[in-house]
Phi, psi and omega in degrees: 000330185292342192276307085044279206282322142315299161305340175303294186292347190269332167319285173310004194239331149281302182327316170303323208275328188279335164276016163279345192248327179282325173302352171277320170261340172291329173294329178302291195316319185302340189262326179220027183039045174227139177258119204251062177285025149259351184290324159324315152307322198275350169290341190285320196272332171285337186274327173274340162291290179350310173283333187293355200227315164321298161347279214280300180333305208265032184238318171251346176260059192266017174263329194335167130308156178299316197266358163275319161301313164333288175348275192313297188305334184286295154343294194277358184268355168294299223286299153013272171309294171319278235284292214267010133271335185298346189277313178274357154308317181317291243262354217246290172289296191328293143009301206249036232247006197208017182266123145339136181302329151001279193282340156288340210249353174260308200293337169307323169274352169294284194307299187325325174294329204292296179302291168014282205297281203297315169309320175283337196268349182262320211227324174133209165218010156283164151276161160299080211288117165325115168309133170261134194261329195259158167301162210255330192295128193309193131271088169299128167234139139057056191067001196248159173239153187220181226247204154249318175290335186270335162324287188304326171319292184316291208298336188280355196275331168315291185281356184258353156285315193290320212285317184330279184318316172277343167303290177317317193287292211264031169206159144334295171296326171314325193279334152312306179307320176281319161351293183291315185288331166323291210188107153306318206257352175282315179311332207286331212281323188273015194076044182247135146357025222285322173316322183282308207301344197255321166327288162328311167289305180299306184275034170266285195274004157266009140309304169316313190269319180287344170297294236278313182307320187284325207271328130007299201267314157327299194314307186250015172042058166203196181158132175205141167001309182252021213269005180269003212273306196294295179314342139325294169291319168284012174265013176284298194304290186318328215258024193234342165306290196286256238153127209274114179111358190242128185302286179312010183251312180316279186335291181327312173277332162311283182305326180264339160303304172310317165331275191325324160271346194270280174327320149271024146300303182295293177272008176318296167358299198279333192274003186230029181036069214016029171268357174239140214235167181318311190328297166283055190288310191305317169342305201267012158262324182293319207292285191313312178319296194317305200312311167258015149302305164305330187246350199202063201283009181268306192119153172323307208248338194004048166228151158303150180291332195258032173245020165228032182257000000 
């Protein structure tokens, strides 16, 4: 059971991370039925300013509290993240936003390649060891031990959810967002924006991907040039799990991918009579992707948030 509880909790803790990053691509698709398969990246660039900044804190503030340095890294690498996605809306989508689904969906993997590349001409192509900041001593919960990083990880992954939800449901602009994702053209004829609303969306989920980034590099004490293409893609894989363009289907998915992976981590072994070892774990996000393409291609919730508005 202790074990058990353990794969839960390092499971709700991946899990957090992947649904911060599928909500960056389901709030786009919701907005602009485009899959932005540079956002992985923008979690990698949020993880290396973090460090990049954790660096310099811990050189002239090094007495700061730990989670206050976290804070401070978190802080300056969302602003970051947001300029250099609102730069590949410009200059990258926007262009193409009335082009076969095609050519964004190619230039999306260009520009991924693209930060890759200027992220290896900025930071090297080794990886990086992250300072550890948070206190190294565990938490015992119900016999499993969980971190001081992985704690905070939850509560901001928490509150960066609550806040999400609440933007949508309750402001003005949430209602634009759904709006749009309704009927762009019908939203524009009632005054709605769509340009500030998709604006708006992009710097929403690179805030989001830059919480997940900083703290992603916190979690596994590394960060490297490439360290966004898988945790992309499977947080691609959640949000096509819970249901794609539905916020609460990203979360949803999110959290139960991790499940999903952490927990057959633990027990592949046994179930596969040692031939397959903790290592493959990644397996188990493609597996789950095939599956409910095939069996449920709307996803666990499979409506959009604005077909409930």
């Amino acid at each position: 059971m202790d074990i058990f509880i353990q794969q839960v909790i390092n499971g709700l803790v991946l899990g957090s991370m992947y649904a911060l990053i599928a909500l960056g691509y389901t709030m786009v698709y919701g907005v602009l039925n485009l899959i932005n398969f540079a956002h992985g990246d923008i979690l990698m660039i949020g993880a290396m300013v973090g460090l990049s900044i954790l660096k310099l804190v811990q050189n002239y503030a090094p007495d700061l509290p730990g989670i206050v340095k976290l804070i401070i890294a978190i802080v300056g690498a969302i602003p970051v993240c947001v300029i250099v996605s609102l730069i590949i809306e410009r200059v990258a989508y926007r262009p193409l936003r009335t082009a076969p689904r095609l050519a964004p969906l190619i230039t999306a993997i260009g520009v991924s390649i693209l930060l890759q590349t200027f992220a290896m001409m900025i930071w090297g192509r080794s990886p990086l060891p992250v300072p550890q900041v948070m206190p190294s001593d565990p938490i015992h919960v119900l016999g499993a031990l969980i971190s001081p990083t992985q704690v905070m990880l939850l509560v901001l992954a928490t509150l960066s959810m609550v806040g999400l939800v609440l933007l949508v449901e309750k402001t003005k602009m949430g209602r634009a967002m759904r709006a749009t994702a309704e009927n762009p053209r019908v939203a524009g004829l009632m005054g709605v924006d769509s340009n500030r609303v998709i604006v708006m969306t992009f710097a929403i989920g690179a805030a989001l991907a830059a919480v997940a980034g900083v703290m992603w590099g916190a979690n596994y004490s590394s960060a490297q040039f490439a360290m966004g293409f898988v945790p992309g893609l499977k947080a691609f894989s959640a949000a096509v799990l819970g249901g794609i363009g539905n916020i609460y289907g990203a979360m949803l998915g999110g959290i139960l991918l991790g499940l999903i992976e952490s927990l057959g981590a633990g027990y592949i072994g046994d179930f596969t009579g040692n031939f397959l070892g903790s290592n493959y774990q990644d397996i188990f996000a493609f597996i789950v992707l095939i599956i409910v393409l095939t069996l449920r291609p709307s996803g666990i919730m499979g409506e959009r948030v604005a077909d409930r508005a």
